[in-house]
TORKOL-4160 file (C-alpha; in steps of 0.2 Angstrom, whole numbers, padded with zeros to 4 digits, m for minus):
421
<pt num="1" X="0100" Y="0485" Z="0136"/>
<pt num="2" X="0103" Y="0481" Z="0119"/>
<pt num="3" X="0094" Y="0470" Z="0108"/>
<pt num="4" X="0099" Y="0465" Z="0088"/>
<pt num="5" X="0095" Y="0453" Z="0076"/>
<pt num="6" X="0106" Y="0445" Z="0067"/>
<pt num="7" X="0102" Y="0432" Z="0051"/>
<pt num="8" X="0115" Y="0417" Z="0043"/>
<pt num="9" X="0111" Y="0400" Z="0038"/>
<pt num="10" X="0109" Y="0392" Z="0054"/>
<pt num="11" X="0108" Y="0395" Z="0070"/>
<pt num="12" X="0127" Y="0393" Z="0077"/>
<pt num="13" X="0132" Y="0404" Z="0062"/>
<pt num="14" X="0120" Y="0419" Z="0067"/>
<pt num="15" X="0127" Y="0418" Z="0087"/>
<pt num="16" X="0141" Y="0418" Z="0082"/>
<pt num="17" X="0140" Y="0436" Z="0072"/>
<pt num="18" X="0133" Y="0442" Z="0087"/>
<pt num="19" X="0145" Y="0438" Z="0102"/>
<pt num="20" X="0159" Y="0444" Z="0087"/>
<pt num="21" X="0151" Y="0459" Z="0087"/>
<pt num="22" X="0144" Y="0463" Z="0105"/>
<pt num="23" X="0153" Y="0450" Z="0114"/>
<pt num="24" X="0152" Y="0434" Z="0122"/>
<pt num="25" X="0140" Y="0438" Z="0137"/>
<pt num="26" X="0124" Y="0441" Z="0122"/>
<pt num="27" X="0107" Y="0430" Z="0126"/>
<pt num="28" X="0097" Y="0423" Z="0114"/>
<pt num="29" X="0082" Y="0429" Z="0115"/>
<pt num="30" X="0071" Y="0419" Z="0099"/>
<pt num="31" X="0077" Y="0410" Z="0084"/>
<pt num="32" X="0065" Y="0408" Z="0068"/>
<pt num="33" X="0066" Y="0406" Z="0052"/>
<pt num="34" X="0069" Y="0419" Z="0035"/>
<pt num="35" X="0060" Y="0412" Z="0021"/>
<pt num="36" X="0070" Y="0422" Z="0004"/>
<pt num="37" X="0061" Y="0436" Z="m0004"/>
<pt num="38" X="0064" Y="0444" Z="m0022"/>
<pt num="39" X="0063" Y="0437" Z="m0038"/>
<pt num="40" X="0075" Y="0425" Z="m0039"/>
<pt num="41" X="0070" Y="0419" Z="m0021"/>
<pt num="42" X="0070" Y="0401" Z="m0025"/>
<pt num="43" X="0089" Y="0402" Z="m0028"/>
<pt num="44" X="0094" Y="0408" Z="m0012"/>
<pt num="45" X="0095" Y="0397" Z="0005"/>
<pt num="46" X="0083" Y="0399" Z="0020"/>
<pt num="47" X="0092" Y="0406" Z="0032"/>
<pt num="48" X="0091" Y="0409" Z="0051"/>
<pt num="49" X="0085" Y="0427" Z="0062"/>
<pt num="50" X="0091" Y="0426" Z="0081"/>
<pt num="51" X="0089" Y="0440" Z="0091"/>
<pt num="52" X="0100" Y="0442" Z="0104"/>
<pt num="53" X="0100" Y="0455" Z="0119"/>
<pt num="54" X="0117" Y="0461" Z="0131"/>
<pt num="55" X="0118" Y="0474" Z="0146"/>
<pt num="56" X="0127" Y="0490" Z="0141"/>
<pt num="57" X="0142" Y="0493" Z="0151"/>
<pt num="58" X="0133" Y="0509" Z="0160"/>
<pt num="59" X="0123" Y="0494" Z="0166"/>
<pt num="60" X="0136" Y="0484" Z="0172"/>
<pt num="61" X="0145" Y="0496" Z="0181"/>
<pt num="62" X="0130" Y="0503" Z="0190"/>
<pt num="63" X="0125" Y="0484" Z="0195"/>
<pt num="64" X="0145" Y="0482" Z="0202"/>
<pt num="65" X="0143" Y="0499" Z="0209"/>
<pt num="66" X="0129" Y="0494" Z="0219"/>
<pt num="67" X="0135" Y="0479" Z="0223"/>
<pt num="68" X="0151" Y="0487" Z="0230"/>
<pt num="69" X="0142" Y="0500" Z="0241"/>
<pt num="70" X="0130" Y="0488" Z="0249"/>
<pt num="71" X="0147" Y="0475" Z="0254"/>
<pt num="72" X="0155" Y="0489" Z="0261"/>
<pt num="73" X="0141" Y="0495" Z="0275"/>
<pt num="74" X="0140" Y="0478" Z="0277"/>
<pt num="75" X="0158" Y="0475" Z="0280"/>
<pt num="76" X="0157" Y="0492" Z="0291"/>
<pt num="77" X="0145" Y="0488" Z="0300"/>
<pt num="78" X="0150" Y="0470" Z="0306"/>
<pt num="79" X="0168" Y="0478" Z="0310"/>
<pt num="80" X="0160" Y="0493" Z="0323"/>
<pt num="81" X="0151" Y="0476" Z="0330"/>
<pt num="82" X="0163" Y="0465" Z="0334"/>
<pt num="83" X="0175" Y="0480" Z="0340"/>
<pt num="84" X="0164" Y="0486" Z="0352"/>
<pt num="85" X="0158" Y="0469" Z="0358"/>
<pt num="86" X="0177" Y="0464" Z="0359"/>
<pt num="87" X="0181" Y="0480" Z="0369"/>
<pt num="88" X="0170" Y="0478" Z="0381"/>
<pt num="89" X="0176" Y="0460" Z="0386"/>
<pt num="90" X="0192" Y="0467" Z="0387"/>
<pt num="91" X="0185" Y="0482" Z="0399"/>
<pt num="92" X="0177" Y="0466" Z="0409"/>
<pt num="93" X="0193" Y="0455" Z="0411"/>
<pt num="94" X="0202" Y="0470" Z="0417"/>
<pt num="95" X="0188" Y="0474" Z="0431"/>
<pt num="96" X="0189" Y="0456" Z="0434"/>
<pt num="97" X="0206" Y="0457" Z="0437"/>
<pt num="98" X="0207" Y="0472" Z="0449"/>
<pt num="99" X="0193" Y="0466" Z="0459"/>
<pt num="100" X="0203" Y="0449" Z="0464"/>
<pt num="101" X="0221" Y="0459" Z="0465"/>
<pt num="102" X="0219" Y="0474" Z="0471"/>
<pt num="103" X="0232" Y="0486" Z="0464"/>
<pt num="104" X="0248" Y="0495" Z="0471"/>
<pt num="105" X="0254" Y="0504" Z="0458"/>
<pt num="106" X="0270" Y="0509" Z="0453"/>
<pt num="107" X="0281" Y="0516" Z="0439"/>
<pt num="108" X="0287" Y="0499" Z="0431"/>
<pt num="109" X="0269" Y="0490" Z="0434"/>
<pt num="110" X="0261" Y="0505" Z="0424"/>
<pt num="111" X="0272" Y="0504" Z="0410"/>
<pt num="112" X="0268" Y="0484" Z="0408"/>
<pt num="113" X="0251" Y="0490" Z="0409"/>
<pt num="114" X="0251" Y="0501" Z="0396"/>
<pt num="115" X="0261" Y="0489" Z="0384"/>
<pt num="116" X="0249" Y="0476" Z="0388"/>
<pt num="117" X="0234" Y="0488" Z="0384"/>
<pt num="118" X="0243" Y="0491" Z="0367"/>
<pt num="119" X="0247" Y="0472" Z="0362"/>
<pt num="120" X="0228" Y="0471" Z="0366"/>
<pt num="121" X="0222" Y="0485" Z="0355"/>
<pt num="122" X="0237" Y="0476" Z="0341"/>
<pt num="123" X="0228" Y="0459" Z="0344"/>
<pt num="124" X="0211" Y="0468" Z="0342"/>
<pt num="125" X="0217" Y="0477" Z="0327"/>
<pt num="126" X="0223" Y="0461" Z="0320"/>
<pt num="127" X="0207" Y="0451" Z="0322"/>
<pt num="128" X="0196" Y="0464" Z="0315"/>
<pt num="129" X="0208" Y="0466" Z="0300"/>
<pt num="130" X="0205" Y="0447" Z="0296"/>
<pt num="131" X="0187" Y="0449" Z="0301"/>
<pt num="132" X="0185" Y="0463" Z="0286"/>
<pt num="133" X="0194" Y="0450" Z="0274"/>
<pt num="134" X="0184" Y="0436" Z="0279"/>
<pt num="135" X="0167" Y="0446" Z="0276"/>
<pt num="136" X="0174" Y="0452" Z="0262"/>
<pt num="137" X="0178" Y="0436" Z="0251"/>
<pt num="138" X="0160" Y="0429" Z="0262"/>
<pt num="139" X="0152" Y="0444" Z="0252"/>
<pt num="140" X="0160" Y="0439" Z="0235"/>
<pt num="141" X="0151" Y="0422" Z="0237"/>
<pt num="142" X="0137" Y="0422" Z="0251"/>
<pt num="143" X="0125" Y="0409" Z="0254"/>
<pt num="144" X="0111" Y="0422" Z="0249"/>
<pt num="145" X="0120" Y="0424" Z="0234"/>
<pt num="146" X="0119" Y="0405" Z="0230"/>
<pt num="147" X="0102" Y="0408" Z="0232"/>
<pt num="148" X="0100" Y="0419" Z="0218"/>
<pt num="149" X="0108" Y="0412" Z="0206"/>
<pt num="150" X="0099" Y="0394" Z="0209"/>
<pt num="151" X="0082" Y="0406" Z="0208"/>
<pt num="152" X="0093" Y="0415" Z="0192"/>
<pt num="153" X="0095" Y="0398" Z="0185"/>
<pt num="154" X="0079" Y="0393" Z="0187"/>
<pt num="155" X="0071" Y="0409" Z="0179"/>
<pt num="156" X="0085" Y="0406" Z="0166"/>
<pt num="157" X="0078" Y="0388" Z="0163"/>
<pt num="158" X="0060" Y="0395" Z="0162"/>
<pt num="159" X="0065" Y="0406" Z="0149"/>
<pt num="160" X="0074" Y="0394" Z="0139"/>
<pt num="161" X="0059" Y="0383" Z="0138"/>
<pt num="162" X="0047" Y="0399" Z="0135"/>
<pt num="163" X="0058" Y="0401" Z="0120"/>
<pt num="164" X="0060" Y="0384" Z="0115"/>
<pt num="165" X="0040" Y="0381" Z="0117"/>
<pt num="166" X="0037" Y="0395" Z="0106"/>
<pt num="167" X="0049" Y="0393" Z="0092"/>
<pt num="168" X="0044" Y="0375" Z="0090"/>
<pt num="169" X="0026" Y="0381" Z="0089"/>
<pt num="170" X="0031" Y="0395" Z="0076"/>
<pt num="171" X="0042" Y="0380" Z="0066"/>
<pt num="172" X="0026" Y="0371" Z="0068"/>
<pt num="173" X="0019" Y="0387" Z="0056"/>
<pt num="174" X="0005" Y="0391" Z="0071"/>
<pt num="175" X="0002" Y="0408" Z="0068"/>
<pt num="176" X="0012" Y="0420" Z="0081"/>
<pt num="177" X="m0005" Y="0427" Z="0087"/>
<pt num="178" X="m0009" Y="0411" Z="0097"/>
<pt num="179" X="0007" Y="0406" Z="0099"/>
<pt num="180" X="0007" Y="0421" Z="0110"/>
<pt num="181" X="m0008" Y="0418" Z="0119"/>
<pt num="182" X="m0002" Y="0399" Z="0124"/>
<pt num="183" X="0015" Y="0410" Z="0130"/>
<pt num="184" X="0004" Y="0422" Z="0139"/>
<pt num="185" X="m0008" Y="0409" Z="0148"/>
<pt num="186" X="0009" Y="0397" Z="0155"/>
<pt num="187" X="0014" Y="0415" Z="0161"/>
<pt num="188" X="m0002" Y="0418" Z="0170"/>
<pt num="189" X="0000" Y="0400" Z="0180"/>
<pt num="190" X="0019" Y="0403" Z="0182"/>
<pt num="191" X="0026" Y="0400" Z="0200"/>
<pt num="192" X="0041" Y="0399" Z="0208"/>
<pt num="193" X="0051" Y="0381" Z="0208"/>
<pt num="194" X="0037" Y="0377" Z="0194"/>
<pt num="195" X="0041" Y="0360" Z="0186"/>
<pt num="196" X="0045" Y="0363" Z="0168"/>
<pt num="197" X="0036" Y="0345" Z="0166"/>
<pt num="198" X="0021" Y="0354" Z="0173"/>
<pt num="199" X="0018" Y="0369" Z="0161"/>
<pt num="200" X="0024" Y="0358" Z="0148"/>
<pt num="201" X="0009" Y="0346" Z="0151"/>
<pt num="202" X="m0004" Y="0363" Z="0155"/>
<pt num="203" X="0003" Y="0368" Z="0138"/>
<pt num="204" X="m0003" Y="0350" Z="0129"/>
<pt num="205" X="m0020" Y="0350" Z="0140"/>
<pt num="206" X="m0024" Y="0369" Z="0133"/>
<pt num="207" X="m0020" Y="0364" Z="0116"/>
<pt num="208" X="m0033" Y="0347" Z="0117"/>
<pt num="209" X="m0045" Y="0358" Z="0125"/>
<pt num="210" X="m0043" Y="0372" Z="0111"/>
<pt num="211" X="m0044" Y="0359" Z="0098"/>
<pt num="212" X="m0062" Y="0353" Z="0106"/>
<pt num="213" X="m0069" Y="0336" Z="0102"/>
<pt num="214" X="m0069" Y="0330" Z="0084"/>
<pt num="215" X="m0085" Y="0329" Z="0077"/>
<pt num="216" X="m0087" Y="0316" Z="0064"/>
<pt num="217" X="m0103" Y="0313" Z="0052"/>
<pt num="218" X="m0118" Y="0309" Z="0063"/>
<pt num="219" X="m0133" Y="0301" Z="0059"/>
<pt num="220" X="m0148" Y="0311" Z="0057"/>
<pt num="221" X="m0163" Y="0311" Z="0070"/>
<pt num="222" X="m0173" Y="0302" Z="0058"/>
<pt num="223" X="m0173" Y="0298" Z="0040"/>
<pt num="224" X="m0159" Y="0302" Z="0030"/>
<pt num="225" X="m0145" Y="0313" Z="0033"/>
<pt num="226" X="m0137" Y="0323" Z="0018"/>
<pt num="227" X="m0117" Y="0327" Z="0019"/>
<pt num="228" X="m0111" Y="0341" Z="0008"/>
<pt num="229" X="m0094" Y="0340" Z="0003"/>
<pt num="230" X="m0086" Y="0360" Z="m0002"/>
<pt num="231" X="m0068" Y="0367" Z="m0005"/>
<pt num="232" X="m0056" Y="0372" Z="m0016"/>
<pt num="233" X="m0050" Y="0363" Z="m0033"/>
<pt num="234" X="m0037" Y="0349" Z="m0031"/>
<pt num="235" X="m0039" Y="0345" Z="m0010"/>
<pt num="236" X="m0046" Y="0330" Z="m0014"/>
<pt num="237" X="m0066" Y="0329" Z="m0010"/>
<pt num="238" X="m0069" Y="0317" Z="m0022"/>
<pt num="239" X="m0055" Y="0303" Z="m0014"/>
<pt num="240" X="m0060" Y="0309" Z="0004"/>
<pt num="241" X="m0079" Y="0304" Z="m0002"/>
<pt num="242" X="m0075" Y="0291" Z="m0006"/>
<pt num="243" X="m0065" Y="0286" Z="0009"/>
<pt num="244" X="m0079" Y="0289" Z="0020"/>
<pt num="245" X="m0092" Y="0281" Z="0009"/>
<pt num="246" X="m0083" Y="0265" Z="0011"/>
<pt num="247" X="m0082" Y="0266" Z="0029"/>
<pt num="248" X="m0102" Y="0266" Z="0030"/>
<pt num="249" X="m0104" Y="0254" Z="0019"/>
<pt num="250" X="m0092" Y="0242" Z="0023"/>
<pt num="251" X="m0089" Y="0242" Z="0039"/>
<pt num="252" X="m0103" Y="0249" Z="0045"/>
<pt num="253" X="m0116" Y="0241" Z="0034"/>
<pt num="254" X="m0124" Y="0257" Z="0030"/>
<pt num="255" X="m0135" Y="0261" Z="0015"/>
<pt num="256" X="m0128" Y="0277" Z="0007"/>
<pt num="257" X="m0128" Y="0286" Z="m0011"/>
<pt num="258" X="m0117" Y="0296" Z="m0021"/>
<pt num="259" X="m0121" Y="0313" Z="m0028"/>
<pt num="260" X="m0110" Y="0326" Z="m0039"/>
<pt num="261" X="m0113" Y="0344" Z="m0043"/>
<pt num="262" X="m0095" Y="0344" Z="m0051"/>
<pt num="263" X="m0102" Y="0345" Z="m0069"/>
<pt num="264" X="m0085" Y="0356" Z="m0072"/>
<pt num="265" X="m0073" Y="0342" Z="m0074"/>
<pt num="266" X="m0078" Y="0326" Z="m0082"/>
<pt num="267" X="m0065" Y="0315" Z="m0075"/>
<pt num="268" X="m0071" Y="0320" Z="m0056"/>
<pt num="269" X="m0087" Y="0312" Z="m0060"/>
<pt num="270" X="m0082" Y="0300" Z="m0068"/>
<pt num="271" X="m0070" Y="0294" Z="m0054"/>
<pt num="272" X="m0085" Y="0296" Z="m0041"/>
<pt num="273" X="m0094" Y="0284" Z="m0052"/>
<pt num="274" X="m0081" Y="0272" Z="m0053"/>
<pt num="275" X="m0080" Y="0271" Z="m0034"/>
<pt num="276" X="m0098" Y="0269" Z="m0033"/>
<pt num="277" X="m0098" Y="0255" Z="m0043"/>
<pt num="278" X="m0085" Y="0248" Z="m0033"/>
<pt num="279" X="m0094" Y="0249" Z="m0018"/>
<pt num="280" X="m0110" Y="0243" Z="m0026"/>
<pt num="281" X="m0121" Y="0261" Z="m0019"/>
<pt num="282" X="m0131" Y="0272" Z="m0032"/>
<pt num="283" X="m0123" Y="0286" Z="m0038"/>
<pt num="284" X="m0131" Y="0301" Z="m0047"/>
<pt num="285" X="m0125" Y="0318" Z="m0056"/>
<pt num="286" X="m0137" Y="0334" Z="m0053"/>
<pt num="287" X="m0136" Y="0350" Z="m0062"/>
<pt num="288" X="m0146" Y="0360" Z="m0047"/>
<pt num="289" X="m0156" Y="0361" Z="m0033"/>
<pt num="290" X="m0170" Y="0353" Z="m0040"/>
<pt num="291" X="m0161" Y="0339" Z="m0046"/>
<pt num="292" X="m0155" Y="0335" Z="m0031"/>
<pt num="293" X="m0170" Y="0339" Z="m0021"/>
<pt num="294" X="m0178" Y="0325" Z="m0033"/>
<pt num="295" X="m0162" Y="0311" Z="m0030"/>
<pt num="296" X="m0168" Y="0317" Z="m0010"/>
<pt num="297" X="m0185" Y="0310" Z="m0013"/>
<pt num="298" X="m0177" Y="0295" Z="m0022"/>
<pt num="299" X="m0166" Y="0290" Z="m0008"/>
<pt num="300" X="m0178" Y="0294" Z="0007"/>
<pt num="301" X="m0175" Y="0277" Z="0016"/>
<pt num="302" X="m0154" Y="0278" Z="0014"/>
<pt num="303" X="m0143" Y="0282" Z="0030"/>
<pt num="304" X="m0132" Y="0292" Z="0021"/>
<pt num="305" X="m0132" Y="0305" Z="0003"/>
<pt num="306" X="m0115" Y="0312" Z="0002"/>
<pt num="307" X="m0114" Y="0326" Z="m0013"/>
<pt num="308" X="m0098" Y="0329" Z="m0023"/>
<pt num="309" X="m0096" Y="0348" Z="m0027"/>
<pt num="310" X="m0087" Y="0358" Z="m0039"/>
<pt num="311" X="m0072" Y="0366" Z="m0032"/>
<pt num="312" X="m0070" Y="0384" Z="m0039"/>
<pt num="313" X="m0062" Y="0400" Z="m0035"/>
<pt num="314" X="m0069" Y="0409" Z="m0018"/>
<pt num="315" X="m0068" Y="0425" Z="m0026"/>
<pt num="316" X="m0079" Y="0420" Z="m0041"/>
<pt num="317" X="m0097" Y="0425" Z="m0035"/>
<pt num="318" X="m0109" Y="0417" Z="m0047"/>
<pt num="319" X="m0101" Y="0401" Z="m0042"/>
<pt num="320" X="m0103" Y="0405" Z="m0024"/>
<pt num="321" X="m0121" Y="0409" Z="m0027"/>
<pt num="322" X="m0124" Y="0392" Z="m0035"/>
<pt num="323" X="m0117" Y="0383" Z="m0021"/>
<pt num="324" X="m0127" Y="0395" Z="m0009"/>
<pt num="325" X="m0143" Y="0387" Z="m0018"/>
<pt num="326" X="m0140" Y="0370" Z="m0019"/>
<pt num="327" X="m0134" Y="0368" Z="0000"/>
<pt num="328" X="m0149" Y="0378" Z="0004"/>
<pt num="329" X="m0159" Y="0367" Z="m0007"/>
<pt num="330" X="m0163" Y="0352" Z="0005"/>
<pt num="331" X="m0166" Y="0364" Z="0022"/>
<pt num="332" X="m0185" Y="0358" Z="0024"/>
<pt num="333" X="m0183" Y="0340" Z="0015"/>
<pt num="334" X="m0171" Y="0334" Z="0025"/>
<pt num="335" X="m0156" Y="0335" Z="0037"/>
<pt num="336" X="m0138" Y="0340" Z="0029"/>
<pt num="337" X="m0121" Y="0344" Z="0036"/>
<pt num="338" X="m0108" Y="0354" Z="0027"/>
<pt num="339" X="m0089" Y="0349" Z="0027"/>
<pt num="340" X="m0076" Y="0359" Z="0021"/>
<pt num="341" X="m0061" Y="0352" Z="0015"/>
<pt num="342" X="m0046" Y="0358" Z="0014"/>
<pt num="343" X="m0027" Y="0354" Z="0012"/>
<pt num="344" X="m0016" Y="0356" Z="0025"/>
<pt num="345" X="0002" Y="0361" Z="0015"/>
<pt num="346" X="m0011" Y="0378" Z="0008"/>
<pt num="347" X="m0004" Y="0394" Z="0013"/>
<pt num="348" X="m0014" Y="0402" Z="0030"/>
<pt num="349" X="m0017" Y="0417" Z="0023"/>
<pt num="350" X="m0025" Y="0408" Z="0009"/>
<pt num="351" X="m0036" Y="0396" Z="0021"/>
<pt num="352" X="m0043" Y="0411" Z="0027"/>
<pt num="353" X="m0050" Y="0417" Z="0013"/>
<pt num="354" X="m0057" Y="0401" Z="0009"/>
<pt num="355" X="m0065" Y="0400" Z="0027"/>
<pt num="356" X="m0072" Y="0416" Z="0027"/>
<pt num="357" X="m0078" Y="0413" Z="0009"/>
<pt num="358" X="m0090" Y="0400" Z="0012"/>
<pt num="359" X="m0094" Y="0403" Z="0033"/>
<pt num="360" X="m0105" Y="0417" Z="0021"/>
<pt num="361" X="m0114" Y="0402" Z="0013"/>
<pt num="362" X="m0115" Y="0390" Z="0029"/>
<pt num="363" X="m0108" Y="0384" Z="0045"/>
<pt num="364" X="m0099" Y="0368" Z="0041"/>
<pt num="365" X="m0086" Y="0356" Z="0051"/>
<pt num="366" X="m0067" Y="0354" Z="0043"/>
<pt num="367" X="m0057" Y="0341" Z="0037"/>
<pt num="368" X="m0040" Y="0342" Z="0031"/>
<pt num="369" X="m0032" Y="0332" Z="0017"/>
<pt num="370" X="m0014" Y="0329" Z="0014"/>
<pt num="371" X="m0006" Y="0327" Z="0029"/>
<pt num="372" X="0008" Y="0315" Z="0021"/>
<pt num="373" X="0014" Y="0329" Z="0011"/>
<pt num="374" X="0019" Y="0342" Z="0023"/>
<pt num="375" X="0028" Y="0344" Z="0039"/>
<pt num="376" X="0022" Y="0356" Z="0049"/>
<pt num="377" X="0002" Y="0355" Z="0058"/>
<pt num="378" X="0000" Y="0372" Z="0063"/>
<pt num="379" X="m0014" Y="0376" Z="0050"/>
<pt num="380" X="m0026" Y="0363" Z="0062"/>
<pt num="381" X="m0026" Y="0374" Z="0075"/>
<pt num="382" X="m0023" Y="0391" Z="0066"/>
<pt num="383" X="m0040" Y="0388" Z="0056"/>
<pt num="384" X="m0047" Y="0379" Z="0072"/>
<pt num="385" X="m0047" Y="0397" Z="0080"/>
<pt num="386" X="m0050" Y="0406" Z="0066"/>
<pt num="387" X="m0065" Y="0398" Z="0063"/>
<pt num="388" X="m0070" Y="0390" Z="0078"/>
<pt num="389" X="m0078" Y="0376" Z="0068"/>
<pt num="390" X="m0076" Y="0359" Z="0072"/>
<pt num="391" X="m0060" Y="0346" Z="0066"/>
<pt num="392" X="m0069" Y="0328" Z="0057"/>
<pt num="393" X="m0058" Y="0322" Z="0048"/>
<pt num="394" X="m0038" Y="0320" Z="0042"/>
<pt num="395" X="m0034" Y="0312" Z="0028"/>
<pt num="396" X="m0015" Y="0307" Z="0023"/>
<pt num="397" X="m0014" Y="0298" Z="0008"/>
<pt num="398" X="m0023" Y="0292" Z="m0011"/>
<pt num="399" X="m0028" Y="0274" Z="m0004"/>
<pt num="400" X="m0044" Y="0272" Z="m0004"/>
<pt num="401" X="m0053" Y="0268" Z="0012"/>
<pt num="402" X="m0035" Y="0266" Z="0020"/>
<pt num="403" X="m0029" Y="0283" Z="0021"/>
<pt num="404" X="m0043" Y="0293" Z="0032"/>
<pt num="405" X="m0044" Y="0296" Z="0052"/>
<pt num="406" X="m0054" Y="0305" Z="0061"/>
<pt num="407" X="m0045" Y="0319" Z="0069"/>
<pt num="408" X="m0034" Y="0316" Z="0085"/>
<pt num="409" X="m0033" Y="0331" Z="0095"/>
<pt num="410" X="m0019" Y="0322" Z="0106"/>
<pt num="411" X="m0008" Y="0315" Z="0092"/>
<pt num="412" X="m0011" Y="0333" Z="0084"/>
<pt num="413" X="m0005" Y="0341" Z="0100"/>
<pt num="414" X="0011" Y="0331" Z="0102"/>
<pt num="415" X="0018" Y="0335" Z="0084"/>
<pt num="416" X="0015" Y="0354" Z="0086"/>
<pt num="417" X="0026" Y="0352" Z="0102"/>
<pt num="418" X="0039" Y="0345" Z="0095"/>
<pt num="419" X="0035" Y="0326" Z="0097"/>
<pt num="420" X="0033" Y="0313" Z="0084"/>
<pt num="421" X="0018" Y="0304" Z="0077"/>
């Protein structure tokens, strides 16, 4: 068997290459995408890797080899049959024959005897030399062989969507580890004749299962329930506050507050405050843990505190240390959650980092921000995995209460198999 890769921009381009090169009889075996290296990377087009695979011609003529031999004792073996079946009726007519007539032989009724034993024999020849050619054409297109290539098909068509599954997936930017693992478990339930419509929808139930239930903010047991809001610089925890606050206090008639620890950049508070004073709610700024352990106290009988934080680099270890302290700050006063926001369009390898950056800190539920500006959803479930922390919230947008959901693990699904929103 050979298998090679060949790379062109698109898809036709790159098949081409191969069946120039090994022939017309190559199958694809996986088509993804090459995304430029080097330093002038961003001047070079994306092009397309498909990896195609072909028998060797030691393979072929083994397979026709094999094939010959076995159609031959076949043929062999059907001819001695029918001879010796067709000999003995002969051997029985003639008894027959000389048990109603009696014989008197003589010269000249010898001689016809013998020629008509030899036209016999001619006749019999004849027949199974028309036998031999029937079973021989019968063997270049049995019934059975009908039968394999329908099964052939089918396996073929099994393949195909196995391919096409998992290249929508890895378009989708899933990570090929769990692509994998979804390939491995339709292969696990695989049987024969099995629908394609069947694995797809096992593929789509496995996904929602995997995805879990979205979790949303829930309200504490009693008293108030404090919401910390951590991530990155520039994923937008300040509009994705303020989404949320609006949905409590205007369409759920809650009573809630609004805290920042982003001391960092003016214009984040400010903005919080401006929203705040929009939606008519109390809004504080607090230096530490004490300051906000004091704005706990304050707002005792309130549903909701949600707490703007700085976003800074994971890799910077003071900052993390601060945060550390001011999540841990209200643990005996009263009852927090911790969401981590994220953007969907950052790199995965970067996600991880920033998961693993602040799973140190504290467990904590995701949300996701900016799903209008990318195409691709794999990151959801790639960090969903990772992490095994639960999915609140999406967010796709700037307006403000508009653009926030809480996460859909079916409508999720459907894009990351190729199906629209």
């Amino acid at each position: 068997m050979i298998i090679k890769k060949f790379q062109a921009k698109t898809e036709n381009d790159a098949v081409e290459a191969a069946k120039k090169e090994l022939g017309p009889d190559v199958v694809v075996m996986s088509v993804r995408k090459v995304k430029p290296k080097g330093l002038f990377k961003f001047l070079k087009h994306q092009l397309t890797e498909v990896t195609v695979a072909m028998e060797e011609e030691s393979e072929k003529a083994a397979k026709r080899e094999r094939a010959a031999a076995a159609a031959a004792a076949v043929v062999q073996s059907a001819v001695k049959t029918v001879a010796a079946q067709a000999t003995e009726t002969i051997k029985e007519d003639q008894k027959e024959k000389m048990a109603d007539n009696p014989p008197v032989r003589n010269l000249g009724e010898e001689k016809t005897e013998g020629k008509k034993k030899e036209e016999a024999e001619k006749m019999l020849e004849e027949r199974l030399n028309n036998l031999q050619s029937f079973l021989e054409k019968q063997l270049m297109n049995p019934e059975e062989e009908k039968e394999d290539e329908n099964i052939e098909e089918e396996e073929n068509e099994s393949v195909k969507f196995m391919q096409l599954l998992y290249n929508t997936m890895i378009e989708n930017e899933v990570d090929e580890t769990y692509a994998n693992e979804m390939i491995d478990e339709i292969e696990k339930i695989k049987k024969e004749n099995m629908p394609i419509d069947y694995a797809l929808a096992h593929v789509y139930q496995k996904l929602i299962l995997k995805f879990g239930k979205p979790a949303g903010i829930s309200p504490a047991k009693q008293g108030t329930k404090v919401c910390f809001f951590v991530g990155p610089t520039g994923v937008g925890k300040t509009t994705t506050i303020a989404k949320i606050a609006s949905r409590f206090t205007v369409d759920e008639k809650k009573k809630v507050a609004l805290l920042t620890a982003d001391t960092y950049r003016i214009a984040a508070a400010e903005q919080l405050r401006t929203y705040a004073g929009i939606l008519e709610v109390p809004f504080r700024v607090i230096y530490s843990a004490e300051d906000l352990e004091d704005s706990v106290k304050e707002f005792k009988d309130y549903d909701y505190i949600l707490v703007d934080t700085a976003g800074h680099s994971h890799h910077n270890e003071e900052q993390k240390e601060n945060m550390s302290k001011l999540i841990h700050g209200v643990d005996e006063s009263a009852e927090k959650e911790v969401f981590l926001v994220v953007s969907a369009t950052t790199k995965y390898r970067d996600l991880i980092s920033i998961a693993d950056a602040y799973k140190a800190m504290t467990e904590y539920k995701l949300i996701f921000t900016k799903l209008d500006e990318t195409t691709t959803l794999g990151n959801l479930l790639n960090l969903k995995l990772y992490t095994g922390a639960s999915l609140s919230y999406v967010t796709c947008g700037q307006n403000v209460p508009d653009d926030i959901e809480n996460f859909n693990p079916q409508t999720t699904v459907k894009q990351l198999l190729g199906g629209k929103k």
